[in-house]
C-alpha positions as CSV (number, residue, x, y, z in Angstrom):
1,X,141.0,69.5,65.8
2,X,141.3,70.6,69.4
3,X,138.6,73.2,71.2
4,X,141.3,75.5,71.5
5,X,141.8,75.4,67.2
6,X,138.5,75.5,66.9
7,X,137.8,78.7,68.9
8,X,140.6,80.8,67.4
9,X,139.3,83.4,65.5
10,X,140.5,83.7,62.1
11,X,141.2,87.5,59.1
12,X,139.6,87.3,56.3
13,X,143.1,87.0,54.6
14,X,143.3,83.5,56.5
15,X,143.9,81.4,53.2
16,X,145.7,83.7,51.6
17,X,148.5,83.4,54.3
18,X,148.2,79.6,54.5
19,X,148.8,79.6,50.4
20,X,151.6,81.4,51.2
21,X,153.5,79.2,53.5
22,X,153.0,81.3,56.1
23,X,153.6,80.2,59.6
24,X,150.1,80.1,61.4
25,X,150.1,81.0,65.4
26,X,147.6,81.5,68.0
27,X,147.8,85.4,69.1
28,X,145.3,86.9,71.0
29,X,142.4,84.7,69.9
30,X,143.3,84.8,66.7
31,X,145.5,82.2,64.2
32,X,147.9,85.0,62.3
33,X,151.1,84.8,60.2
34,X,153.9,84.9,62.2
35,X,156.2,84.7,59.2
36,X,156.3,83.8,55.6
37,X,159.5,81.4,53.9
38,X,161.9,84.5,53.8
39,X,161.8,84.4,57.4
40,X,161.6,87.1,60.2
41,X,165.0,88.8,59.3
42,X,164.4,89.3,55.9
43,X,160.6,90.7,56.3
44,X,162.3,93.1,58.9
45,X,164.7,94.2,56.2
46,X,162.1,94.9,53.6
47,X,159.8,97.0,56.3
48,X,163.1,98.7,56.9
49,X,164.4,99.5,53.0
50,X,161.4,98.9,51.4
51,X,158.3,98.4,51.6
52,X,156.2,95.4,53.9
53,X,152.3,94.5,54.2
54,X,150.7,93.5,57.6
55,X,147.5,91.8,58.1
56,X,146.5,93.5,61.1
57,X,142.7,92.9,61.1
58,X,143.0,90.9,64.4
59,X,142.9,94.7,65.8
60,X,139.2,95.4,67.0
61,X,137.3,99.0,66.1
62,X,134.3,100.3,68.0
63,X,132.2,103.2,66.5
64,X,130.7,105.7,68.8
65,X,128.1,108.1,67.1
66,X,125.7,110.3,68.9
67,X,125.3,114.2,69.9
68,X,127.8,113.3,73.3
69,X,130.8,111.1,71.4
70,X,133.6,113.8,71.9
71,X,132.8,114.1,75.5
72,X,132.4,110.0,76.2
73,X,135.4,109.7,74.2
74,X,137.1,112.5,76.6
75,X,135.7,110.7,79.6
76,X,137.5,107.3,78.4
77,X,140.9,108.4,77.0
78,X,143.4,110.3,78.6
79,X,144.5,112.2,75.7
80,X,142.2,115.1,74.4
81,X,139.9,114.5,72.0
82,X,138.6,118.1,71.8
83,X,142.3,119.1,70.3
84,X,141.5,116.7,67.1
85,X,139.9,118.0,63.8
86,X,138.3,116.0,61.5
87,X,140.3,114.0,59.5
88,X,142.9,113.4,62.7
89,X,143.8,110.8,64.4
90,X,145.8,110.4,68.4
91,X,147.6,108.0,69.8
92,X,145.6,107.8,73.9
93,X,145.2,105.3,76.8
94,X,142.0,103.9,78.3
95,X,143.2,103.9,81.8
96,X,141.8,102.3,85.1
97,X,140.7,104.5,88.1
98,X,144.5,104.2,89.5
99,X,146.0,105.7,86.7
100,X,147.4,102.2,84.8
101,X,146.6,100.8,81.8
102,X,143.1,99.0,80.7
103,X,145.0,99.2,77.0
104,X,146.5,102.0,74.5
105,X,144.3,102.9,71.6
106,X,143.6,105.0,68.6
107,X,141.1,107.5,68.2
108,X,140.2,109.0,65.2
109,X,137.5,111.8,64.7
110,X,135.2,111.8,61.5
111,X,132.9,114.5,60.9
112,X,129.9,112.2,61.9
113,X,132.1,109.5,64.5
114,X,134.9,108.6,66.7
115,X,136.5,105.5,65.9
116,X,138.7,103.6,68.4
117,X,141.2,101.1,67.4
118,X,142.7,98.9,70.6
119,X,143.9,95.6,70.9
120,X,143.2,92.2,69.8
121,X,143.8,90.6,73.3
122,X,141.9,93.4,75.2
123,X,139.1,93.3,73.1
124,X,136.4,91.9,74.7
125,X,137.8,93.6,77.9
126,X,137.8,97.4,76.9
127,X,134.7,97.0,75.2
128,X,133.1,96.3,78.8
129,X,135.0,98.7,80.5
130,X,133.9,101.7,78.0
131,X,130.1,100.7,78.2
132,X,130.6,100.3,81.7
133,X,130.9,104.1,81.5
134,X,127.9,105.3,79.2
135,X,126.1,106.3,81.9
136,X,123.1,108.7,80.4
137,X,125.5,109.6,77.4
138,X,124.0,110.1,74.3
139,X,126.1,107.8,72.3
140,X,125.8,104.7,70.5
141,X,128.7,102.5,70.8
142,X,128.9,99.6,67.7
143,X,131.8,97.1,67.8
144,X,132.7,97.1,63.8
145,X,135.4,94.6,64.2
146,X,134.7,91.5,62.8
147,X,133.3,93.6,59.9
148,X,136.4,95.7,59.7
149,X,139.9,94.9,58.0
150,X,142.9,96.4,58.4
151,X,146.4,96.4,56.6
152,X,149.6,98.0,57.3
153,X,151.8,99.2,54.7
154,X,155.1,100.0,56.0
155,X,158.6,101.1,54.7
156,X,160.2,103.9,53.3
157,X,159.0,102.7,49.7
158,X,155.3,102.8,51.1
159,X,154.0,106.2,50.1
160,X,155.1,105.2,46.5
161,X,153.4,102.1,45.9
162,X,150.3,103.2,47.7
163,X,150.7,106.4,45.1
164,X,150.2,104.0,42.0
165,X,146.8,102.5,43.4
166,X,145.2,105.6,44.5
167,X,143.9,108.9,43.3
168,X,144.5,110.5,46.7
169,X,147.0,113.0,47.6
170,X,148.7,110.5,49.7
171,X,152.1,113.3,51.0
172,X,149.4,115.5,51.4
173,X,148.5,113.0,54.5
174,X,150.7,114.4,57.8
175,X,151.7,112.1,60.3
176,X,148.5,111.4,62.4
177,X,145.7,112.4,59.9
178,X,143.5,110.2,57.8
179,X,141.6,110.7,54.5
180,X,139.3,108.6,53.1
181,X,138.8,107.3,49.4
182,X,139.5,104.3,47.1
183,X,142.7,102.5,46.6
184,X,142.7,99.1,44.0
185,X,138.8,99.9,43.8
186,X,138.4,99.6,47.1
187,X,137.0,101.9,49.5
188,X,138.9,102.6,52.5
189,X,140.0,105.1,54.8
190,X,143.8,105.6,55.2
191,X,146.1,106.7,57.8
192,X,149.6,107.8,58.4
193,X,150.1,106.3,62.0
194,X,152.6,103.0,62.1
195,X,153.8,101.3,64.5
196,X,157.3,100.8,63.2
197,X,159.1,103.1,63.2
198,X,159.1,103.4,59.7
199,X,156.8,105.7,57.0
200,X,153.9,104.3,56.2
201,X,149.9,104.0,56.3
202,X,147.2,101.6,57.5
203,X,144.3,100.8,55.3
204,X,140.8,100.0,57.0
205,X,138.4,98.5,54.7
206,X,135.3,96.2,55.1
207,X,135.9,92.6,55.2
208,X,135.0,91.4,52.5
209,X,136.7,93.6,50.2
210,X,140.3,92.6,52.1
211,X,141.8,89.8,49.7
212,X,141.3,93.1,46.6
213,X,143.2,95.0,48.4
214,X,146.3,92.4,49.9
215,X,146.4,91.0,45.9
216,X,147.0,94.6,44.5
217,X,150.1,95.4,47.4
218,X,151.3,92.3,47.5
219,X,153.9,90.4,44.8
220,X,156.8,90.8,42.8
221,X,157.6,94.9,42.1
222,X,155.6,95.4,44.5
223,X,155.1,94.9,48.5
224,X,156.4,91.6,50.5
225,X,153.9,89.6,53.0
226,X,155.5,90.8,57.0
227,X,154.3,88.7,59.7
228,X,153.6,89.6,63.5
229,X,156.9,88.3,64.1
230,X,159.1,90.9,62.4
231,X,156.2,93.9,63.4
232,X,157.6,92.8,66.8
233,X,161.1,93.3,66.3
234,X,160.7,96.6,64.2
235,X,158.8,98.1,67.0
236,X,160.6,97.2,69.8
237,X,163.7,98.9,67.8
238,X,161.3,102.3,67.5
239,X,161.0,102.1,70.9
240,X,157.1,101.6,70.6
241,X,155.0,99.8,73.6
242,X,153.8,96.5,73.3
243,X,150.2,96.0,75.7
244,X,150.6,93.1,78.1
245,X,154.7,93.5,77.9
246,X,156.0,97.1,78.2
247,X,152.7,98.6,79.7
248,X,149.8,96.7,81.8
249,X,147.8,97.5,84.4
250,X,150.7,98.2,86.4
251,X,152.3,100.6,84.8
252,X,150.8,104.1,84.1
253,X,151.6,106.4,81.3
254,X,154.1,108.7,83.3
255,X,156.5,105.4,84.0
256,X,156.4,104.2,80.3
257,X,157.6,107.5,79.2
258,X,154.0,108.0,77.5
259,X,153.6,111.6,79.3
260,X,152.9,113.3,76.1
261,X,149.2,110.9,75.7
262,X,148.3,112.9,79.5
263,X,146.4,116.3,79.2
264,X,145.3,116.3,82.8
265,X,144.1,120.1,81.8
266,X,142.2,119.1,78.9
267,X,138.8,120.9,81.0
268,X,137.1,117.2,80.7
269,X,137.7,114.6,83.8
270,X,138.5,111.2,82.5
271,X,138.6,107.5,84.1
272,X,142.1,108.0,86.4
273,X,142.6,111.3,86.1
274,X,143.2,112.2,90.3
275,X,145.4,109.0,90.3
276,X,147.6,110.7,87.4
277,X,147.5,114.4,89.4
278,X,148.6,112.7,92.3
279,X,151.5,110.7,90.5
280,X,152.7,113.8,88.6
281,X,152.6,116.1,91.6
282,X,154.4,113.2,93.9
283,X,156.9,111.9,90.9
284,X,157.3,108.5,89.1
285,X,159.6,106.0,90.9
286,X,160.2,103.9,88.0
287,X,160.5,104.7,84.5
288,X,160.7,102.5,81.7
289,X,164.2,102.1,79.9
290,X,166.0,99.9,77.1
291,X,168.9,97.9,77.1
292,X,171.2,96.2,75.4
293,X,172.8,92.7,76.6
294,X,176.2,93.1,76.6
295,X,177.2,89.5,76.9
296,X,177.7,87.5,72.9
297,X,175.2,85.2,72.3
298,X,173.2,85.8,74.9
299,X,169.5,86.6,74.5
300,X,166.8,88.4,77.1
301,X,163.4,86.7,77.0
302,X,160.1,88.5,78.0
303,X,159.7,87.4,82.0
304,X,163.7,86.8,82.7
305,X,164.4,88.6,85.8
306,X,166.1,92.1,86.0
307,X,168.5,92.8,88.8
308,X,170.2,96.1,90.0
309,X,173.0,96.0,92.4
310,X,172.1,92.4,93.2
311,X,168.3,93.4,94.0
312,X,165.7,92.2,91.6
313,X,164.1,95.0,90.3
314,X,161.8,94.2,87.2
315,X,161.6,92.0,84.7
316,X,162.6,91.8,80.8
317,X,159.3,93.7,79.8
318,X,160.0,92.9,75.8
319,X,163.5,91.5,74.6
320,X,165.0,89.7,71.3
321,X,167.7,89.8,69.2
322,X,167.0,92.5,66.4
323,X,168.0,92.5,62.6
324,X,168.7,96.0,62.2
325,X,170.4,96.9,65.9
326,X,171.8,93.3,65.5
327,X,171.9,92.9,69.0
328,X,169.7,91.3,71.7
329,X,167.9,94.3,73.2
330,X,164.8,95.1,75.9
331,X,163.1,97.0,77.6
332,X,162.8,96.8,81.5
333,X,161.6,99.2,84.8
334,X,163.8,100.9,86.8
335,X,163.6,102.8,89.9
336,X,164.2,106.5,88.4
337,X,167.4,107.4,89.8
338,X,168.6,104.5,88.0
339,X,166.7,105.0,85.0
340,X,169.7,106.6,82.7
341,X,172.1,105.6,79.7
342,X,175.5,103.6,80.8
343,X,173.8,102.1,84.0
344,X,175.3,99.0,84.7
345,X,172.1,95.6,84.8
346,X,172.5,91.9,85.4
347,X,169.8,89.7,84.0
348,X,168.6,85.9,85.1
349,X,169.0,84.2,82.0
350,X,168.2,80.4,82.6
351,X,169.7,80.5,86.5
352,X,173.3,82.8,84.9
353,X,173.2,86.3,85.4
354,X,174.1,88.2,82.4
355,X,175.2,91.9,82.0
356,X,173.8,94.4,80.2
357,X,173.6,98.0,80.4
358,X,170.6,100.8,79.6
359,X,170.4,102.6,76.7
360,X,168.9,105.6,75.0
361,X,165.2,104.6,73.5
362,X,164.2,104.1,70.3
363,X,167.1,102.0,69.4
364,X,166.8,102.7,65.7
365,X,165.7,106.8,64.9
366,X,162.0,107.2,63.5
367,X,161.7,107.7,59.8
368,X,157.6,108.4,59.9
369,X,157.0,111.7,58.0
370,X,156.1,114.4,60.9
C-alpha cells in the first residue's frame, strides 16, 4: 500500500461501498464511490426520476456555540445570519479580504448552535481561516466531522421513501429549513437543501449509527447507491457551483452569479465586505456563463482553454457530457459584455479549437420544493 492509500481518509460507509462493487477514488482526502455497476448514466437517471442515495460524509461540520455565535457567524459569512430562525438553514460564502472565495458553506441555526457545513477539500483550510478570526468572541468552535455522517437522498421519489421511515412531517419541511427527529431508529437531523437540482433531503447523523440508516434507504423498492460521479453531472445540469472549478479564490460571488448569498447591508461587517462594495459600486467584468459544445462528439474538459474572438479568455471551469441534456456542456468566465445566450466560443480541445456557444443556466429547470 502506498503513503498516499494509506493517508486517505475513509466514511464510515467505506465497506459497504466496496461490497457493492463500487468504484473507490481518491477525492479530497478521502477514498469515495465514484460509481456503483449500473454506471454513472443510470445513477443520474434514478436521481432524476426516482429516487438516489449519496454518501456525502466526506463533507466537514464545525459547531460554534457560545453567547456571540450569530455575530462570529455574521463576521465569517457573507450571507446574513440574523435573517435565519431556528430550524433554517442558508446557503453563504466564507470569503477572503478581496472579496473571492475561501469556500461556499452551509449554515444552519439551532436554538442552542450554528452549524457550518463546507467542503471536504477546504477543510482543514476554512477551519484555520475562521479561528483565525475569533478574536475575543465568545464562541466555542468544535470540528464534529469525523464524528458526523451525512447522506443525501435525492429524486423526485425522495420525500416518499423518507415518508415510510419517519414519523416527521417531512412536506411540512420548506426548501431551506431543517427539523430534527428519528428516521430507521436513528436520530438525525434533516434538511431540505440538495445540490441537484432535484427534491430531496440530507440526513446528518453520528457516525456510528450511518450503515442503520444507508441499509434502510437503500435496496430493491427502495433507493439506488449514486456516486460522486453522477452528483457531478446532476449539478452541473442545475447549474450549481462546484469549489475549486466554478468558484475559487479568484472569483467573487458577484461574477459567479451568486449575488443573492451578498447582504452588504445586513448591519454586521464581515471578512471582504469593502472589496464587495467596491466591486458592486464599480461592476463585475466577468460573469460566469454555460455552454454547450456545438461540435458532435466532442467533449470540454475542466482546464481546456476558452477563447473569444481568437483571444483566450478563461478556461472550461466544469464540463462533461450530461445524461439528461445529453450533450457535452460547461461552464466558463466571460468578460460581461460577452456574458449572454447565442454568443459564439471556440475551445482548445487537445491543440483543435472547437465551437460552442453560451447558454442560459441551469441547463435542466430546478424541481426542489420552494
Amino acid at each position: 500500500m502506498t503513503t498516499q492509500e494509506q493517508a486517505l481518509k475513509r466514511t464510515p460507509l467505506h465497506d459497504v461501498h466496496v461490497a457493492l462493487g463500487a468504484k473507490m477514488v481518491p477525492f479530497a482526502g478521502f477514498e469515495m464511490p465514484v460509481s456503483y455497476p449500473e454506471g454513472i448514466s443510470a445513477e443520474h437517471k434514478t436521481v432524476r426520476e426516482g429516487v438516489g442515495v449519496f454518501d456525502v460524509s466526506h463533507m466537514g461540520e464545525f459547531e460554534i456555540t457560545g453567547t456571540d455565535r450569530n455575530a462570529f457567524v455574521q463576521r465569517v459569512t457573507c450571507n446574513d445570519v440574523g435573517a435565519l430562525k431556528p430550524g433554517q438553514a442558508q446557503y453563504s460564502g466564507i470569503l477572503t479580504k478581496d472579496g473571492t472565495f475561501v469556500d461556499d458553506c452551509l449554515v444552519y441555526r439551532f436554538e442552542d448552535k450554528l452549524m457550518m457545513v463546507v467542503n471536504a477539500s477546504n477543510m482543514q483550510k476554512d477551519w484555520e481561516h475562521i479561528v483565525a478570526q475569533k478574536g475575543g468572541a465568545n464562541v466555542r468552535l468544535r470540528d464534529i466531522s469525523d464524528e458526523t455522517a451525512l447522506l443525501a437522498v435525492q429524486g423526485p421519489k425522495a420525500e416518499a421513501l423518507l415518508g415510510q421511515l419517519t414519523n416527521l412531517g417531512l412536506a411540512m419541511i420548506p426548501y431551506y429549513h431543517f427539523a430534527q427527529g428519528k428516521v430507521a431508529g436513528v436520530q438525525c437531523f434533516i434538511s431540505r437543501t440538495g445540490y441537484t437540482g432535484e427534491d430531496g433531503f440530507e440526513l446528518y447523523c453520528r457516525a456510528a449509527d450511518a450503515e442503520t440508516l444507508w441499509h434502510a434507504l437503500v435496496g430493491a423498492g427502495r433507493a439506488e447507491p449514486v456516486g460522486l460521479g453522477a452528483r457531478d453531472t446532476l449539478r452541473l445540469e442545475a447549474g450549481l457551483p462546484l469549489y475549486g472549478n466554478d468558484i475559487d479564490d479568484t472569483t467573487t460571488p458577484y461574477e459567479a452569479g451568486l449575488a443573492f448569498i451578498v447582504k452588504l447591508e445586513k448591519g454586521a461587517p464581515f471578512t471582504g465586505l469593502e472589496a464587495l462594495k467596491r466591486q458592486k459600486l464599480e461592476g463585475v467584468t466577468r460573469r460566469l456563463v454555460g455552454f454547450t459544445v456545438t461540435e458532435p462528439k466532442t467533449v470540454a474538459r475542466h482546464g481546456y482553454p476558452v477563447f473569444l474572438d481568437g483571444t483566450q479568455v478563461d478556461i472550461v471551469r466544469s464540463g462533461t457530457v450530461t445524461p439528461t441534456v445529453n450533450a457535452a456542456i460547461g461552464t466558463t468566465y466571460l468578460p460581461k459584455e460577452s456574458a449572454k445566450p447565442g454568443v459564439k466560443i471556440e475551445i482548445d480541445i487537445r491543440g483543435k479549437k472547437v465551437a460552442a456557444e453560451v447558454v442560459k443556466l441551469p441547463f435542466v429547470p430546478h424541481r426542489a420544493k420552494k
